[in-house]
N, C-alpha and C positions, 0 to 999 in steps of 0.2 A: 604527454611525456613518454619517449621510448625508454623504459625502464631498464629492460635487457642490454638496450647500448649505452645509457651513464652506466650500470655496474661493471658493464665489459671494458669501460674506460679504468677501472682502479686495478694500479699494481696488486697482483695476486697475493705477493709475500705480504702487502701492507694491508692487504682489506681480510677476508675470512674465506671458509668454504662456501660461507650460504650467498656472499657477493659472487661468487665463480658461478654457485648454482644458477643465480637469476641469471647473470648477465652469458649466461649460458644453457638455455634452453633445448629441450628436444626439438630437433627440425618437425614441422606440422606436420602430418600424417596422420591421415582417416584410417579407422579399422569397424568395420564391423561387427555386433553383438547380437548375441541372445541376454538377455533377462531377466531372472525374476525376482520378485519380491514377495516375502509370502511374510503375514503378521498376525500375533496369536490375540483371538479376537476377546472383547472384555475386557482387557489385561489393565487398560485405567482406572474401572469401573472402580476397584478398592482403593486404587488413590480421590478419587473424589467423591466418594461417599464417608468418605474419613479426614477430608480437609486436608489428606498430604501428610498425617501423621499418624504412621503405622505403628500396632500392637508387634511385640517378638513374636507373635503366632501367626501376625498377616505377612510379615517379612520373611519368617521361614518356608511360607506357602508358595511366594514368592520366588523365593530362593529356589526351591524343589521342581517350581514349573518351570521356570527356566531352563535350569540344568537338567531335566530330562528334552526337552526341544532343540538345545544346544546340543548335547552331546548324542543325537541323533546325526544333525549336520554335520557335526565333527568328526564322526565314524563313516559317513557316507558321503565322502567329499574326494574328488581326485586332485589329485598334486600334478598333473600333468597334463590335461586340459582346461582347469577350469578354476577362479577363484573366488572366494566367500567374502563378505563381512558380516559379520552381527553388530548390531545396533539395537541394545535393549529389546524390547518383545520381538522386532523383526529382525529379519536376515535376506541378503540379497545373493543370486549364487548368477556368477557374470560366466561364458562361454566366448572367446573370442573368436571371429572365424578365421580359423587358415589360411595363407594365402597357397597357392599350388606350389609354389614353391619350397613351403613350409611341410605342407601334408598332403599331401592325393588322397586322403581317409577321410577326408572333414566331414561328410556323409556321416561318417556311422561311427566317428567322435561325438557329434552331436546329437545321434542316436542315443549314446552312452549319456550323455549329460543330459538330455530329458530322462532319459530313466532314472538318474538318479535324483534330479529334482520333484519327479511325480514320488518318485518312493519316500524318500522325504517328507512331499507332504503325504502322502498315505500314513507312515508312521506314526505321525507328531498327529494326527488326528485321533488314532486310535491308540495313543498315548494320554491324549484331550482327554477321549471319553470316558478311557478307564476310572479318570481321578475327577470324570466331574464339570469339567471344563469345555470350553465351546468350540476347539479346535483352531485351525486356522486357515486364513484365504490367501489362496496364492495368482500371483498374475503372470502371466511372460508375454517379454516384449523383445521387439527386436529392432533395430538403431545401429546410427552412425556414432562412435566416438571419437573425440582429439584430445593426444595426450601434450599438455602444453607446459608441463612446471614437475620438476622434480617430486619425486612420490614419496620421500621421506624428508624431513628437515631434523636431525640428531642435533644433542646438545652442542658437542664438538665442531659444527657446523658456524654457532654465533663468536665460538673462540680464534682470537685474532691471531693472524695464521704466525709474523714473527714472532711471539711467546713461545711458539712451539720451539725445545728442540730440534737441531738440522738429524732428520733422520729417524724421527719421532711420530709412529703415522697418526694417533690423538694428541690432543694434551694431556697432562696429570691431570687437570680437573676433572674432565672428561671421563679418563682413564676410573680412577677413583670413586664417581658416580656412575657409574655404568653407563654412561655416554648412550643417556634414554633418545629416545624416539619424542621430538618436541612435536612436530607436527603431522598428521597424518593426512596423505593426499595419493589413493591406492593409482595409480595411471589406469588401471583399467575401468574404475570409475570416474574418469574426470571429463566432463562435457561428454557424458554417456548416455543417449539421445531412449535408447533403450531401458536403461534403469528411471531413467524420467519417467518416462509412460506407464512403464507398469507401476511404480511407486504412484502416480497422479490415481490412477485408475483404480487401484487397491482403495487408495485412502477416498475414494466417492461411495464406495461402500455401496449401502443398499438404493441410495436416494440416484444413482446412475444405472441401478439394476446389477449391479454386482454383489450379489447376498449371500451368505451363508459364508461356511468350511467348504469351499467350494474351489477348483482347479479354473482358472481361465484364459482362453491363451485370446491373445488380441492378435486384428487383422495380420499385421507387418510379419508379424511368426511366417504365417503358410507364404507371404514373398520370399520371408529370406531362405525358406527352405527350399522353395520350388527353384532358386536361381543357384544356388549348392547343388541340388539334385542335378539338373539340367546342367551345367556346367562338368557334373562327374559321368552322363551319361545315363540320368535316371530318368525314369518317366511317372509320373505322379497321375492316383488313379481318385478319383471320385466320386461318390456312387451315394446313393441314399434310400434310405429303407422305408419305406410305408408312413415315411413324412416324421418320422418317432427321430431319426438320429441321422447325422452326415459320417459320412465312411469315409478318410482325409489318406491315403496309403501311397507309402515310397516303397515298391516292389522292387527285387533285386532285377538284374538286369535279366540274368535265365533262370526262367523259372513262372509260376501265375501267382495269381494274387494272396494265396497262401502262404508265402512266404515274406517278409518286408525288410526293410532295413530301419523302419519306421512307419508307425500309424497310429490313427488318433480315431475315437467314435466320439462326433460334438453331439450335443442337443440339437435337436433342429431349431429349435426356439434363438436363434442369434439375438442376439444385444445389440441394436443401436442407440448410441448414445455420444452426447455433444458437451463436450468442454472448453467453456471459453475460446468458440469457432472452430475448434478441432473437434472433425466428426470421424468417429470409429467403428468399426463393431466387433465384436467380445463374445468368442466361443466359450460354452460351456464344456468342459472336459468330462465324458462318460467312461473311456476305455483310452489304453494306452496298450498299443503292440509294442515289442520290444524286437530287436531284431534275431534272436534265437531261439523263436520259437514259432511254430505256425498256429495263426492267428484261428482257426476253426478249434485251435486244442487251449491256447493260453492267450489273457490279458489281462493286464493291468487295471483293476475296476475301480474306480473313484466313487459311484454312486450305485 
């Protein structure tokens, strides 16, 4: 049943806003993402060692770890590239890519958005350890997403639209309950090929070789960069040290390789690994260049 065209069939004034919503859909369009998912590790271990029913001393412990992990992401988070969710222990921090039309920066936008997702998790680790706890593991992924169905459904939305007032843009019901957010459905999460992988990959945990408080960025990452790079005029340099680390650098265009606009030092030790006929392989993250500063003087150290 084409759903979109029965609701497109009902008078407006006689059906509601959420009949208009479906039977009116964003036209299909792919976009491309960065990903990641990062989750703070143990964090059930006190729900099922206690049957699911927590003491006021294991809920306040609770309460405290969160909100120092939370308002980590919440201070370090850009309102102009890039968006968040939290979902209980974890949090996913999406990057959209630009199109040229959009941005001629997208380079060293998303320079900017792995910095702030590696610092992130840098923090909330050494936030972990302060208090005891085991920190947390982060994955990035990179994917096609289609945004296909309205990204909020408000109350206002099931209220039948002749009740309203001519000229009345909610109803009083609406209006009076603060016309909450019934469903949530973020577009930049939806059918996001990218937040899949990394969430799949995260949650294999050690038993796929994904272990520890540990940063790890999966294959598709260094495609969708090298087709950004190359697209803006960059040239991508890879180089590897006595077998110990891979040297992963987006150098600016004038200038050597002391300067980046991004780079990464992996483990040489790669992760292959196969899920359910999907075979990957899973950098480990040592260093993180950032692009203002030269890489012989400063980076980012994860291990």
């Amino acid at each position: 049943m084409d759903l979109p065209k029965l609701f497109n069939g009902l008078d407006k004034d006689l059906g509601s806003n959420l009949t208009h919503k479906i039977g009116n859909p964003p036209k299909i369009k792919t976009n491309d993402y960065f990903c990641v998912w990062s989750d703070l590790l143990g964090f059930g271990n006190v729900f099922f060692d206690n049957n699911w029913t927590l003491t006021s001393e294991q809920k306040m412990c609770i309460y405290q770890r969160l909100q120092r992990a939370h308002s980590i992401i919440l201070h370090n988070s850009s309102p102009f590239y890039e968006r968040n969710l939290i979902l209980n222990d974890g949090f996913a921090k999406v990057f959209r890519v630009p199109t040229r039309l959009e941005d001629i920066n997208s380079i060293h936008l998303l320079s900017l958005y792995l910095r702030s997702s590696i610092e992130n998790h840098i923090r909330i680790n050494e936030t972990e350890k302060e208090f005891g706890y085991a920190g947390c593991r982060t994955v990035l992924s990179f994917g096609e997403g289609i945004e296909y169905l309205s990204d909020e459904i408000r109350f206002d939305d099931y209220v039948a639209n002749y009740t309203k007032p001519k000229g009345q843009e909610i109803s009083s019901i609406a209006k009076n309950n603060g016309n909450p957010v019934i469903i949530y459905n973020p577009k930049e999460l939806q059918m996001n090929i990218a937040f899949s992988k990394a969430y799949t990959l995260e949650s294999g945990g050690s038993r796929i070789g994904i272990k520890g408080n540990r940063y790890y960025i999966e294959e598709s990452v260094l495609t969708g960069i090298q087709r950004i790079a190359e697209n803006q005029g960059f040239k991508i340099q890879i180089l590897k040290n006595d077998e110990k680390y891979i040297k992963y650098l987006v150098p600016y265009k004038k200038g050597n390789n002391d300067n980046v606009v991004l780079g990464f030092n992996f483990s040489s030790d790669v992760i292959e690994t196969e899920i359910r006929g999907w075979k990957t392989k899973v950098y480990r993250l040592l260093n993180y260049y950032p692009h203002d500063e030269k890489i012989s003087e400063f980076s980012f150290e994860l291990e």
